[in-house]
Structure formats: structure tokens, C-alpha cells
N, C-alpha and C positions, 0 to 999 in steps of 0.2 A: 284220593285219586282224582287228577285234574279229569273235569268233563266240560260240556258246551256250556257255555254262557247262558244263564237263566237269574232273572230277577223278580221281583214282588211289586204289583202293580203299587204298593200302597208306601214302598220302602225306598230310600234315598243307596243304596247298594246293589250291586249286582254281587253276583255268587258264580264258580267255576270248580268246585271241589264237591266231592260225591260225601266228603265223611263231616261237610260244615254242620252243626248241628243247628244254625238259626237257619242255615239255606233249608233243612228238611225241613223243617219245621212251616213252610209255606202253605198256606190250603192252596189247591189245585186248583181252583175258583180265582186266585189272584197272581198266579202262575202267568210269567210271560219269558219266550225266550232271548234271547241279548241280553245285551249289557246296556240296552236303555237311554244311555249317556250318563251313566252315574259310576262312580268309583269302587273300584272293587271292595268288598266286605273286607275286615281286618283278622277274621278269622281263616279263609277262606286265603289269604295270602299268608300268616302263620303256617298253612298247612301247605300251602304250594311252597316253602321254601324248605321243608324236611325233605332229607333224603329217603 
């Protein structure tokens, strides 16, 4: 399920998908929300393009 834009203070990706497993995988400590200026995750665009 696409959601808001959130990325990892420490990571060259943002994330938009509720079921990414590397986006959950963020401690909440490095948690920021946008898209930062960095490229979408390639997972997170895998799963945005399922129907």
C-alpha cells in the first residue's frame, strides 16, 4: 500500500510503500519524512507497480 514519503537519515533511498521490508526495517531514531532528494527504493517501486 502506497503511503507518505519517508526515508532513513543514514540511507541514499527514500521509501513510499507500507509492505517494503527494508523501509520497516528503519529504527525510528533515523526515521525522517520526504523523500529527502534521493531516489525511490527499488523495492518500494516493485511493489508500487503491482496491481
Amino acid at each position: 500500500m502506497k503511503v507518505s514519503s519517508y526515508n532513513a537519515k543514514n540511507s541514499n533511498v527514500y521509501h513510499n510503500n507500507s509492505n517494503c521490508t527494508e523501509g520497516n526495517n528503519i529504527e525510528r531514531v533515523n526515521l525522517q519524512q520526504g523523500t529527502g532528494g534521493k531516489r525511490l527504493c527499488h523495492r518500494c517501486a516493485g511493489l508500487n507497480s503491482k496491481k
